[in-house]
N, CA, C and O atoms as a GROMACS GRO file, in nm:
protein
  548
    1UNK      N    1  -9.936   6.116   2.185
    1UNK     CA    2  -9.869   6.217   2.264
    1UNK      C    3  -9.804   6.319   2.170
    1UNK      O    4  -9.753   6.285   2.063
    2UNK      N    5  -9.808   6.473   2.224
    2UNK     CA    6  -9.771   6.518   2.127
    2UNK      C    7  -9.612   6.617   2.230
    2UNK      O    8  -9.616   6.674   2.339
    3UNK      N    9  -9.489   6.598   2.126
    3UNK     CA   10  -9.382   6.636   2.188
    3UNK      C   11  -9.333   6.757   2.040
    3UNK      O   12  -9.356   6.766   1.920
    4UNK      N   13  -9.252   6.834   2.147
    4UNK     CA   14  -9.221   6.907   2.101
    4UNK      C   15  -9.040   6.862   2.112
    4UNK      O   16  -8.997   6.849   2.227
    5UNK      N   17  -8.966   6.844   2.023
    5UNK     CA   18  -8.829   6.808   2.070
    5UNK      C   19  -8.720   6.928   1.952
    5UNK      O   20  -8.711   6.954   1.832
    6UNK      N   21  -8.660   6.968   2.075
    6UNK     CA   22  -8.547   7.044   2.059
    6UNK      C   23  -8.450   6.936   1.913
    6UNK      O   24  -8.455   6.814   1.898
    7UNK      N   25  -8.372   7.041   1.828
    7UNK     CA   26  -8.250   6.990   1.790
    7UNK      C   27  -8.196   6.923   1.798
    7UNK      O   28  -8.194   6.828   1.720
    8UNK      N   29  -8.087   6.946   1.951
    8UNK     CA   30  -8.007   6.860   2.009
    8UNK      C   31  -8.082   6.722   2.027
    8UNK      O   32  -8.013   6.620   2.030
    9UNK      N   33  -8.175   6.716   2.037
    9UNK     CA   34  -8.262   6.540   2.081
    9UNK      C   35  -8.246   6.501   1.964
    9UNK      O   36  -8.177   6.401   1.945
   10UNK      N   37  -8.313   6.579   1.845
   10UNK     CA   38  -8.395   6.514   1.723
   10UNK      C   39  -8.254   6.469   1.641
   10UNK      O   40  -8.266   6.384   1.552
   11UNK      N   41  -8.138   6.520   1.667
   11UNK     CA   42  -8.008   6.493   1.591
   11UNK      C   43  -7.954   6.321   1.623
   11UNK      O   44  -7.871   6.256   1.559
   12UNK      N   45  -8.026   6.283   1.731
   12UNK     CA   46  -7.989   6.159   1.773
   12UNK      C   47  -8.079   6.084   1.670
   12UNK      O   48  -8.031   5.974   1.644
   13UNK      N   49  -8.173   6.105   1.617
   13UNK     CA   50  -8.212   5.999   1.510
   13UNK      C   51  -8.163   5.931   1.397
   13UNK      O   52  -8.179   5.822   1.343
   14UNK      N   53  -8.066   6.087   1.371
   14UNK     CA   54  -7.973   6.047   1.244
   14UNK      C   55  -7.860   6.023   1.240
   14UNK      O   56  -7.802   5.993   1.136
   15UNK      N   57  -7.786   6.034   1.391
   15UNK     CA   58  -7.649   6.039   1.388
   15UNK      C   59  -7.629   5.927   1.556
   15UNK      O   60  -7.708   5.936   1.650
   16UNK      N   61  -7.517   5.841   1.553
   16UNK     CA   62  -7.478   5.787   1.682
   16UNK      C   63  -7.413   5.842   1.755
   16UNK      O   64  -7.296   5.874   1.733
   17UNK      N   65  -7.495   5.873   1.884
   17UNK     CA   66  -7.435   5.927   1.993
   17UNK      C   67  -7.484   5.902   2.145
   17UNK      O   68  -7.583   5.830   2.152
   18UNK      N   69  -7.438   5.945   2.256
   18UNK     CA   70  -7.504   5.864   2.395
   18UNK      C   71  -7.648   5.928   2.368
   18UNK      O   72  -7.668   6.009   2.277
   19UNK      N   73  -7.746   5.880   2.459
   19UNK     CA   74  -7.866   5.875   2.455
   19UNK      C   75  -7.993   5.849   2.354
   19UNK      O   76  -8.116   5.854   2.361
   20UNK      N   77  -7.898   5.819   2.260
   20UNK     CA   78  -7.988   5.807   2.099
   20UNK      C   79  -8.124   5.624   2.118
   20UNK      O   80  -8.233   5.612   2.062
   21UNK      N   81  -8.055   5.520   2.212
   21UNK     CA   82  -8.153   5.405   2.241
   21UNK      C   83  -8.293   5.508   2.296
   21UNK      O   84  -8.410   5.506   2.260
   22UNK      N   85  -8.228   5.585   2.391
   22UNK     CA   86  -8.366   5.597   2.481
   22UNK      C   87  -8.453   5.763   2.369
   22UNK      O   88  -8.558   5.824   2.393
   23UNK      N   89  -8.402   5.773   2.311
   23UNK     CA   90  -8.467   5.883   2.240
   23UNK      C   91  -8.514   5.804   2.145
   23UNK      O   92  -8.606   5.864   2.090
   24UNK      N   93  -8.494   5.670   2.085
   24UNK     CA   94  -8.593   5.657   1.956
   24UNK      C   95  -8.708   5.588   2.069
   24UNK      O   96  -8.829   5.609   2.062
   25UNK      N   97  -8.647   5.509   2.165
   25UNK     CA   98  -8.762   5.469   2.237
   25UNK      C   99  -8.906   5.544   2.289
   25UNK      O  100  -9.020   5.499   2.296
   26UNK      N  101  -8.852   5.670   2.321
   26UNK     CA  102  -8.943   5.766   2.352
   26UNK      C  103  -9.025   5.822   2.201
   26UNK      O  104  -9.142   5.859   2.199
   27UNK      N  105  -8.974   5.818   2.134
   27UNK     CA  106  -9.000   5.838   1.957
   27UNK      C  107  -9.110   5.779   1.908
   27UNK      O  108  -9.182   5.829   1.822
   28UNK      N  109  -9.134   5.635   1.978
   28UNK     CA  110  -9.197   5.563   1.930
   28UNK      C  111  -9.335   5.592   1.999
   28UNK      O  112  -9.437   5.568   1.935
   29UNK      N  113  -9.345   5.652   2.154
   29UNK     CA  114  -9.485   5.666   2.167
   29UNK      C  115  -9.513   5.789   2.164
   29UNK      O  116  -9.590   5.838   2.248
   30UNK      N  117  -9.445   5.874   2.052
   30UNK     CA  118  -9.477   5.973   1.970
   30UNK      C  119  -9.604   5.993   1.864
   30UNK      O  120  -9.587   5.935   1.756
   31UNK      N  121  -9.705   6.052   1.875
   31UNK     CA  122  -9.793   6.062   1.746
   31UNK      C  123  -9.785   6.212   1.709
   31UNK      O  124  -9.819   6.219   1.590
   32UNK      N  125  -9.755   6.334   1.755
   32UNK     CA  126  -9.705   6.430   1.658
   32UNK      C  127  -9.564   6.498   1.708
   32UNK      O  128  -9.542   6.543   1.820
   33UNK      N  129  -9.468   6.494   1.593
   33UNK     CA  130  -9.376   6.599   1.667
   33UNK      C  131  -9.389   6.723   1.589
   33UNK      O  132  -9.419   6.743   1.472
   34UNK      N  133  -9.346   6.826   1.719
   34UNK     CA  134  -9.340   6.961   1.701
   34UNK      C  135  -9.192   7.037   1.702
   34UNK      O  136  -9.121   7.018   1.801
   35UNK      N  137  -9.152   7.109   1.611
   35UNK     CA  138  -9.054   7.166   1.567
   35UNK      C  139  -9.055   7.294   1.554
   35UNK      O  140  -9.160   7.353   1.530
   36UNK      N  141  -8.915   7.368   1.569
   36UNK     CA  142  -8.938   7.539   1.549
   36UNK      C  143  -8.926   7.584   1.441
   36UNK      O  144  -8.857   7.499   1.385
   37UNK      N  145  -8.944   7.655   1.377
   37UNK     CA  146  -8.882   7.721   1.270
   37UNK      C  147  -8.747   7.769   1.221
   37UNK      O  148  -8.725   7.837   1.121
   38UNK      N  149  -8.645   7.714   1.326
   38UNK     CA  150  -8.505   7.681   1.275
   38UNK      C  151  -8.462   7.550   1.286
   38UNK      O  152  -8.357   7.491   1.259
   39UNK      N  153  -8.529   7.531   1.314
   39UNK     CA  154  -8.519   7.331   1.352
   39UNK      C  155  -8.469   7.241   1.234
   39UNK      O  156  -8.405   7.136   1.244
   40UNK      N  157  -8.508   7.299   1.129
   40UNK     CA  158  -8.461   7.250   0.979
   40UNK      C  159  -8.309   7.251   0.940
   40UNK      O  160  -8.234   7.157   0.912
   41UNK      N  161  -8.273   7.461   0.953
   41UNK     CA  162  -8.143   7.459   0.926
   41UNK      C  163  -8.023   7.412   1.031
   41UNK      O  164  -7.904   7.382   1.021
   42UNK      N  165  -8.138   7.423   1.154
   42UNK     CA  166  -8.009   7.368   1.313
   42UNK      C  167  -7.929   7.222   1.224
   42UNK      O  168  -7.814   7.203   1.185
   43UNK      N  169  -8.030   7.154   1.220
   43UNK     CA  170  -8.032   7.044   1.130
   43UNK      C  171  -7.931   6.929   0.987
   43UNK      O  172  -7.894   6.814   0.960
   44UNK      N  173  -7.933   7.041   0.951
   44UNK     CA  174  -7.829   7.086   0.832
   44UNK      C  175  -7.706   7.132   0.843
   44UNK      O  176  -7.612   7.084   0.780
   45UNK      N  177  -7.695   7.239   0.932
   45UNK     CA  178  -7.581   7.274   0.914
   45UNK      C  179  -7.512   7.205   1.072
   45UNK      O  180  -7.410   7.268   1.103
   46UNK      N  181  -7.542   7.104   1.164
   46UNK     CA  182  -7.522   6.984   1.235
   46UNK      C  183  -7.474   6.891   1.153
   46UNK      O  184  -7.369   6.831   1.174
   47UNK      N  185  -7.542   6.877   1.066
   47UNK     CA  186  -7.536   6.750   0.998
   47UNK      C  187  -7.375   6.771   0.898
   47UNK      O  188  -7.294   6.679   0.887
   48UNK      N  189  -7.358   6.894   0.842
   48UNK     CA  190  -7.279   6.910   0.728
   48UNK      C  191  -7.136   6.920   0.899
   48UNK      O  192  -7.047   6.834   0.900
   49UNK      N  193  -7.137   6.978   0.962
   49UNK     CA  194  -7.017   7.018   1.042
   49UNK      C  195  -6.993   6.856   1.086
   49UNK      O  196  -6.874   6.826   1.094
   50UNK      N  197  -7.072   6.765   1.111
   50UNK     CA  198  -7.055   6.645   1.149
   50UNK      C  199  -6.947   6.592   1.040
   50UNK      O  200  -6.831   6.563   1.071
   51UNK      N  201  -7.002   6.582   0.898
   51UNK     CA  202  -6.939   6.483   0.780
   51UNK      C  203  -6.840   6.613   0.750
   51UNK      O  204  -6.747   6.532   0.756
   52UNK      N  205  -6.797   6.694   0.732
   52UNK     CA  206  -6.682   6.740   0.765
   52UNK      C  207  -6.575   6.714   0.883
   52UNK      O  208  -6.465   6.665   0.858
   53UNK      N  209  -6.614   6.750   1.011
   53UNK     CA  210  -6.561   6.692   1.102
   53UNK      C  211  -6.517   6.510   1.075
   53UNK      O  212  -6.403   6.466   1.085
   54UNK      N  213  -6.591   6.460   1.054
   54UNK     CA  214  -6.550   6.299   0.983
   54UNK      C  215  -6.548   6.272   0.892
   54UNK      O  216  -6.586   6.158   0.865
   55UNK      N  217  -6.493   6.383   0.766
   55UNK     CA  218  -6.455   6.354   0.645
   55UNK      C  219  -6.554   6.220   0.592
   55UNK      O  220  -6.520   6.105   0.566
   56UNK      N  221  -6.699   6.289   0.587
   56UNK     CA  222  -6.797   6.197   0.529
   56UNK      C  223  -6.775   6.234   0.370
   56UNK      O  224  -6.723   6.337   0.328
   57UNK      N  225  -6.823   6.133   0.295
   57UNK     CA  226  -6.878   6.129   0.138
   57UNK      C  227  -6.982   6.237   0.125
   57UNK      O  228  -7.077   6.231   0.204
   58UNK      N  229  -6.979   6.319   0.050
   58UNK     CA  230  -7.130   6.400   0.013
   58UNK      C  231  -7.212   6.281   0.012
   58UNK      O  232  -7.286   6.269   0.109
   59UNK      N  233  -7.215   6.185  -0.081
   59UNK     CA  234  -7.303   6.089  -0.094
   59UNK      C  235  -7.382   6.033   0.043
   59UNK      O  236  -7.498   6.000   0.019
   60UNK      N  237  -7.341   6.015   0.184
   60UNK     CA  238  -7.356   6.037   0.293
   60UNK      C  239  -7.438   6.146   0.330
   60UNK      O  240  -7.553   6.117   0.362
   61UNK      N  241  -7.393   6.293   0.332
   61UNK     CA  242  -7.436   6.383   0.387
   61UNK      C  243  -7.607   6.341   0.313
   61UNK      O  244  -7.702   6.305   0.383
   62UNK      N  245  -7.611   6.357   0.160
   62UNK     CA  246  -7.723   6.336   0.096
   62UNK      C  247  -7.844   6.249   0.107
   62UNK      O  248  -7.962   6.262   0.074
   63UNK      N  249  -7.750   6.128   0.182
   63UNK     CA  250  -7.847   6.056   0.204
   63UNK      C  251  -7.934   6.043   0.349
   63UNK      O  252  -8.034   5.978   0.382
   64UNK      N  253  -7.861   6.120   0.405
   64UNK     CA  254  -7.920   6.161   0.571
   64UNK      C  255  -8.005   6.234   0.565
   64UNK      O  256  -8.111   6.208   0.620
   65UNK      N  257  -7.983   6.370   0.485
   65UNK     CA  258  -8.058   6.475   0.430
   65UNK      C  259  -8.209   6.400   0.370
   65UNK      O  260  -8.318   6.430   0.421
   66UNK      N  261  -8.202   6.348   0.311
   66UNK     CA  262  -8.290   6.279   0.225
   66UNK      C  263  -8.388   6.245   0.366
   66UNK      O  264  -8.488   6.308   0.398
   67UNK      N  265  -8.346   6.162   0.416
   67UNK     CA  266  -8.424   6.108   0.567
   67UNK      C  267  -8.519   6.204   0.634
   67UNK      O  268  -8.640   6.201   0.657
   68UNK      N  269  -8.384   6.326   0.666
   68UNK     CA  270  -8.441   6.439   0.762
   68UNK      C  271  -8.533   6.488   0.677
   68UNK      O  272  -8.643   6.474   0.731
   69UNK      N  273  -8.546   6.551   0.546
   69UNK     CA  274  -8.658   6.616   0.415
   69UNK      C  275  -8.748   6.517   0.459
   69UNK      O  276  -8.811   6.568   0.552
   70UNK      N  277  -8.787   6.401   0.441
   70UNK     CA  278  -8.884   6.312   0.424
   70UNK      C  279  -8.950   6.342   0.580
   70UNK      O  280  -9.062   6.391   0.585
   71UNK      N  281  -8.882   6.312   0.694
   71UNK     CA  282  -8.918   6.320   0.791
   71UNK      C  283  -8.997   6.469   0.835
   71UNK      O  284  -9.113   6.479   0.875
   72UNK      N  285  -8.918   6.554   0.819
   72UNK     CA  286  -8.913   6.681   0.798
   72UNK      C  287  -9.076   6.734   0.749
   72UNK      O  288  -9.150   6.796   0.826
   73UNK      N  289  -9.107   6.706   0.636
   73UNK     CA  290  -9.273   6.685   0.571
   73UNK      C  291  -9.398   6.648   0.697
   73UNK      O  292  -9.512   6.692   0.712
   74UNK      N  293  -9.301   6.525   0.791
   74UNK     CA  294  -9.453   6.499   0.882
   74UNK      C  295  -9.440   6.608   1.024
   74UNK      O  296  -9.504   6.584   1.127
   75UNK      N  297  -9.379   6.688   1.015
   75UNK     CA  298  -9.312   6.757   1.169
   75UNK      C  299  -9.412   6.869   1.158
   75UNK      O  300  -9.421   6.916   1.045
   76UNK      N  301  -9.487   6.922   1.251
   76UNK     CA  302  -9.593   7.025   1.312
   76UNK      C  303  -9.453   7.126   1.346
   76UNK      O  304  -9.365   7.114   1.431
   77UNK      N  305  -9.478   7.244   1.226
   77UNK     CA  306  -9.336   7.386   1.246
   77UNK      C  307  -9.444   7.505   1.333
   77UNK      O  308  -9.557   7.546   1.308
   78UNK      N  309  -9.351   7.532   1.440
   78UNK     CA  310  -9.405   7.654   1.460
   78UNK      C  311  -9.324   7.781   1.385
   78UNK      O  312  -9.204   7.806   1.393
   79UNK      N  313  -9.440   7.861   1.301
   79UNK     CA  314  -9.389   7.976   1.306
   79UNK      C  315  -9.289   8.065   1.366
   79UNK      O  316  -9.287   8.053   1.489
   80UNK      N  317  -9.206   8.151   1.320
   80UNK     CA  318  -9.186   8.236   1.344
   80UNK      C  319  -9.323   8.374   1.341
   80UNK      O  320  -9.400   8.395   1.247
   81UNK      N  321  -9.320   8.431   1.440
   81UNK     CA  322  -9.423   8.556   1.474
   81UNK      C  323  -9.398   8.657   1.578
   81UNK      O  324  -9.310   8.636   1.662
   82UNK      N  325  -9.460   8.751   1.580
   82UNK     CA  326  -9.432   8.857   1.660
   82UNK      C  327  -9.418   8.788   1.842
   82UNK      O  328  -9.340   8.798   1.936
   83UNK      N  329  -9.564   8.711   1.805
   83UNK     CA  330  -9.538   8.664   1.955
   83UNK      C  331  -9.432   8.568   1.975
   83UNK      O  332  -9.365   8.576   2.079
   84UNK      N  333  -9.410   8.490   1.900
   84UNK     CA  334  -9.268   8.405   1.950
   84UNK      C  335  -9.186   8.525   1.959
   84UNK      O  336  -9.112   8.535   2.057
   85UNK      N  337  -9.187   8.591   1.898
   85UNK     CA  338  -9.045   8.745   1.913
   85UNK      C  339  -9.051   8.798   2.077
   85UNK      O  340  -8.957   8.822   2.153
   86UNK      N  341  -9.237   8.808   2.107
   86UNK     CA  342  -9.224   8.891   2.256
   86UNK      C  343  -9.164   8.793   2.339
   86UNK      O  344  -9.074   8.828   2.414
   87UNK      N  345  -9.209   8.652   2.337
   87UNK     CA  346  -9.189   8.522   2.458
   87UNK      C  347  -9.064   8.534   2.488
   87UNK      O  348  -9.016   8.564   2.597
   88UNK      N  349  -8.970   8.494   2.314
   88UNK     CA  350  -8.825   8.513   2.337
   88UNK      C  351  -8.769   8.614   2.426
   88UNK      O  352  -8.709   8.577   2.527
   89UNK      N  353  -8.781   8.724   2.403
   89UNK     CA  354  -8.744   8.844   2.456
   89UNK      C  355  -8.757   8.861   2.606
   89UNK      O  356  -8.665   8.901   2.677
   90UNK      N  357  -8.930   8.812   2.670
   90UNK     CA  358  -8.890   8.825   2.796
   90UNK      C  359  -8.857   8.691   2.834
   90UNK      O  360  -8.843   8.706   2.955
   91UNK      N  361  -8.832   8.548   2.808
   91UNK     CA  362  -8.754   8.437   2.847
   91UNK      C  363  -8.572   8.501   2.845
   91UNK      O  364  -8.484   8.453   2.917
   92UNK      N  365  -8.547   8.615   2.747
   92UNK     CA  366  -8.394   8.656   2.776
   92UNK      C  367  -8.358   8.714   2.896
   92UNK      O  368  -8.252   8.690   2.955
   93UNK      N  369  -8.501   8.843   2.959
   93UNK     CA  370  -8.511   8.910   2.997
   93UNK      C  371  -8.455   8.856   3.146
   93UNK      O  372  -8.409   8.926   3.236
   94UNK      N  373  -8.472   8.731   3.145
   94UNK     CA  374  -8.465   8.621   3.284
   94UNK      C  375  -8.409   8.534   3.294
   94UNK      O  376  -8.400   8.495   3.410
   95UNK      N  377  -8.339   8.450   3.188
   95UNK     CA  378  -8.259   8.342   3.157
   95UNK      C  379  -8.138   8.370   3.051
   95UNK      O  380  -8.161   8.440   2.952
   96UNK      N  381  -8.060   8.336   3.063
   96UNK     CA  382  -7.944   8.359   2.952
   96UNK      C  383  -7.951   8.233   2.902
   96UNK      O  384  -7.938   8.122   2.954
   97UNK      N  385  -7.977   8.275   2.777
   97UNK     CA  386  -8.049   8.129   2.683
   97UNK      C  387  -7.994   8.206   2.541
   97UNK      O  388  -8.041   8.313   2.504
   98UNK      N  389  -7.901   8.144   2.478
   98UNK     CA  390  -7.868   8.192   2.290
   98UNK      C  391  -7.993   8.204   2.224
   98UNK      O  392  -8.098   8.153   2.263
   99UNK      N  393  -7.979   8.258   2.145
   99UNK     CA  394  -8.089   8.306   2.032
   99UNK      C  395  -8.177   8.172   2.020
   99UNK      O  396  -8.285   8.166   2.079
  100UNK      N  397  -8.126   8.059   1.939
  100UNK     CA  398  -8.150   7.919   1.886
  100UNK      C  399  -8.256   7.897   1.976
  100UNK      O  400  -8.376   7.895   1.950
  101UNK      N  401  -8.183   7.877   2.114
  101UNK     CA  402  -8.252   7.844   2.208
  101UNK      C  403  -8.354   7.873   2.256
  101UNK      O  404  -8.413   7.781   2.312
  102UNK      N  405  -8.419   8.003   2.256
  102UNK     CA  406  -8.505   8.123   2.319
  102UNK      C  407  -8.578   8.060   2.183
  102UNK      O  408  -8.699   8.042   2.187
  103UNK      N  409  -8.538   8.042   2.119
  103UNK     CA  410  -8.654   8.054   1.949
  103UNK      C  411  -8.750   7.893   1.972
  103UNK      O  412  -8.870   7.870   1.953
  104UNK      N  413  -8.620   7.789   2.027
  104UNK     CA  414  -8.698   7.678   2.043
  104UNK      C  415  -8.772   7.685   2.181
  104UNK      O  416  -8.860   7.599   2.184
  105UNK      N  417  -8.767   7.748   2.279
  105UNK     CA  418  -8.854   7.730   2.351
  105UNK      C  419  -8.948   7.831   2.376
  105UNK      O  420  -9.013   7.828   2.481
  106UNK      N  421  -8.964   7.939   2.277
  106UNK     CA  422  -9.081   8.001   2.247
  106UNK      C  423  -9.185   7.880   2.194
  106UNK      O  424  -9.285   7.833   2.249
  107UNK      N  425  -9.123   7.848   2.069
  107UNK     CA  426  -9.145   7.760   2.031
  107UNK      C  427  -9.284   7.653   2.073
  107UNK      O  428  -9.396   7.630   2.027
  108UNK      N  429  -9.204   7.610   2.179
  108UNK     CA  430  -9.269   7.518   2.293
  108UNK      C  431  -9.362   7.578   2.334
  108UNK      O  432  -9.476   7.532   2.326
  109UNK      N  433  -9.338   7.691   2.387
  109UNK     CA  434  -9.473   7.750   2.484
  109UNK      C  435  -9.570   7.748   2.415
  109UNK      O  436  -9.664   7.670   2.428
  110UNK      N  437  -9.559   7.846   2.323
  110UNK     CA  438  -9.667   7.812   2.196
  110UNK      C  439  -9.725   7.709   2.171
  110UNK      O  440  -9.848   7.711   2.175
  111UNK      N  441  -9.666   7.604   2.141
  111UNK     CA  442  -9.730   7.515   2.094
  111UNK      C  443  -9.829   7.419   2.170
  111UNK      O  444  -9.918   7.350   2.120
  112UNK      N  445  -9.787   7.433   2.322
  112UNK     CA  446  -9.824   7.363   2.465
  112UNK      C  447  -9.808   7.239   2.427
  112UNK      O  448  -9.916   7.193   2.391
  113UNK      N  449  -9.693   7.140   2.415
  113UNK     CA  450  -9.698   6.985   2.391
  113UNK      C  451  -9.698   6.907   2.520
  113UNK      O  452  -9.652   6.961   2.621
  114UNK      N  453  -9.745   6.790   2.525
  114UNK     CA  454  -9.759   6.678   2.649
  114UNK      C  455  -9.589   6.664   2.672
  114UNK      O  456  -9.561   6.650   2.791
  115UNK      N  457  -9.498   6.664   2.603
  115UNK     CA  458  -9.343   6.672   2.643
  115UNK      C  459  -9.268   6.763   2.590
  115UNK      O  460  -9.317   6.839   2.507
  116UNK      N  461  -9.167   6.770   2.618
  116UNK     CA  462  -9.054   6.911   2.581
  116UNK      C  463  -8.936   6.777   2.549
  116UNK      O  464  -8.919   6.715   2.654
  117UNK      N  465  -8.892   6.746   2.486
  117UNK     CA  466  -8.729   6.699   2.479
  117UNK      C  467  -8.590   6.761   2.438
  117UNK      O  468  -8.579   6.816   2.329
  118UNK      N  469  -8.514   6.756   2.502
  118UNK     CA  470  -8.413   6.865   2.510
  118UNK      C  471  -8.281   6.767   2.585
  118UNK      O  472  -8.289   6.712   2.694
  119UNK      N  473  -8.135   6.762   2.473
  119UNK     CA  474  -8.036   6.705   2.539
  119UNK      C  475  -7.924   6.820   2.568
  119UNK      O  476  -7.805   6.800   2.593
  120UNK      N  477  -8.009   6.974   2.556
  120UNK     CA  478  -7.918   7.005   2.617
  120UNK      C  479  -7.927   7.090   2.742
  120UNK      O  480  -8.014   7.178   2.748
  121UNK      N  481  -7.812   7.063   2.879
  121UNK     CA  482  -7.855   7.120   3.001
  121UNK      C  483  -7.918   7.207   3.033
  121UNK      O  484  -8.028   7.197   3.088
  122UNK      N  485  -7.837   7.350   2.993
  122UNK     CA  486  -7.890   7.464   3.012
  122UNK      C  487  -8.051   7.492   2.976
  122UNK      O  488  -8.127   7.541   3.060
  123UNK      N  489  -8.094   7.458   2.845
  123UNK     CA  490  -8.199   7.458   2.798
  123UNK      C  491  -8.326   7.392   2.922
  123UNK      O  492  -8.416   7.442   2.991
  124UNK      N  493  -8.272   7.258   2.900
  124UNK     CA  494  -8.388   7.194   3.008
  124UNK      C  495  -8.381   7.222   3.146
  124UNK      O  496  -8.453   7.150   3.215
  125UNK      N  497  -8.323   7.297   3.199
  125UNK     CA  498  -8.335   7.389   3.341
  125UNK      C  499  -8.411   7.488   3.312
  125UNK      O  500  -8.510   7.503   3.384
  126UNK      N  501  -8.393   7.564   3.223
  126UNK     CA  502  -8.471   7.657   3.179
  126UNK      C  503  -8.620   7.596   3.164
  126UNK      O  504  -8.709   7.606   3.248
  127UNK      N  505  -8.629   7.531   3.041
  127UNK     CA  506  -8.753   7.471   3.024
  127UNK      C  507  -8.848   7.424   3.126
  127UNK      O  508  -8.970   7.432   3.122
  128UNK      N  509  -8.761   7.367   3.235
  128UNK     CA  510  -8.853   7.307   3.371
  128UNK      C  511  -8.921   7.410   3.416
  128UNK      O  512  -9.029   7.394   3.472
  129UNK      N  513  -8.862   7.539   3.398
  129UNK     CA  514  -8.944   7.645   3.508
  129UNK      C  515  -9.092   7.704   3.389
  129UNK      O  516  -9.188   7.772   3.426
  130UNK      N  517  -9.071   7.655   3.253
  130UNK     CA  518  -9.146   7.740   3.204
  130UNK      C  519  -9.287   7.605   3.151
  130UNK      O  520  -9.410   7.615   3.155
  131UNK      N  521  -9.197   7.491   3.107
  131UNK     CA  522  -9.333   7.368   3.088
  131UNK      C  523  -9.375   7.291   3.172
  131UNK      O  524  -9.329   7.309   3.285
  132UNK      N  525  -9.464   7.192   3.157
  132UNK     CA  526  -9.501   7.101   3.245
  132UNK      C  527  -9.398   6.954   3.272
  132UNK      O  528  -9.359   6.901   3.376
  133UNK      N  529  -9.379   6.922   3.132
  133UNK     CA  530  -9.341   6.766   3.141
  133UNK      C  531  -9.203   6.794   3.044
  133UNK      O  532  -9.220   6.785   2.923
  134UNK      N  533  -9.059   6.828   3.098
  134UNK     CA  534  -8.945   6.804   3.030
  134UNK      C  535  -8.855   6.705   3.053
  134UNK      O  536  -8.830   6.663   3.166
  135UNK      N  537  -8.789   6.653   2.924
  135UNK     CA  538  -8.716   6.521   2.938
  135UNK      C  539  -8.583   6.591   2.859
  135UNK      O  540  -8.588   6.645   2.749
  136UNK      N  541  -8.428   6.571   2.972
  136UNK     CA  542  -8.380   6.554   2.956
  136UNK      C  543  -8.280   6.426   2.871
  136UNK      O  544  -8.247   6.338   2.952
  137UNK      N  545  -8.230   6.402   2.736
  137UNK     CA  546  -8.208   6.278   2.706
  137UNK      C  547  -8.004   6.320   2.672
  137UNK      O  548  -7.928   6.230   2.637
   0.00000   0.00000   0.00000
């Protein structure tokens, strides 16, 4: 199956928080994931506001990092391109969706995956009207 998963989902792999059981579960009958082209730094700079926020060890931050890079290598990126630029633009044109957001579910369209995963609301309301199969987690 091939999924395309938002940020907000994919952050539950590395970090404990509600819904993180049923997202690796779904993880597992995963064979490609698909990612946007900010999906990396969403990522990072999540990750660094986290171990700040909880006065983590760099040694910590580094070693999560390390995970996400490795992981990061097997992830299908969509481009940034003109046409993700037009999709975004008219998905604004109709939805009030932040930048991030509009980018990841250009993203999606593009890519056409068997799932969309997305933990966050606004997004996956949106998403329902535009994919086939979205999972709120």
């Amino acid at each position: 199956m091939r999924a395309f998963i938002d940020t907000s989902s994919l952050i539950k792999k590395y970090k404990y928080e509600s819904g993180r059981e049923e997202f690796l579960e779904i993880l597992n009958s995963i064979n490609e994931i698909i990612v946007s082209a900010v999906t990396y730094i969403e990522l990072l700079c999540t990750l660094q506001r986290i171990c700040e926020e909880f006065k983590w060890k760099k040694n910590i931050f580094l070693r999560i990092k390390k995970e996400i890079d490795l992981d990061y290598s097997y992830f299908k990126k969509v481009p940034l391109t003109e046409n993700l630029e037009e999709i975004a633009f008219t998905l604004r044109q109709k939805n009030k969706l932040k930048s991030l957001d509009l980018i990841q579910l250009s993203s999606a369209i593009i890519s056409k995956p068997n799932i969309f995963i997305t933990s966050d609301k606004q997004l996956y309301k949106i998403a329902k009207k535009e994919l086939n199969k979205v999972i709120l987690i």
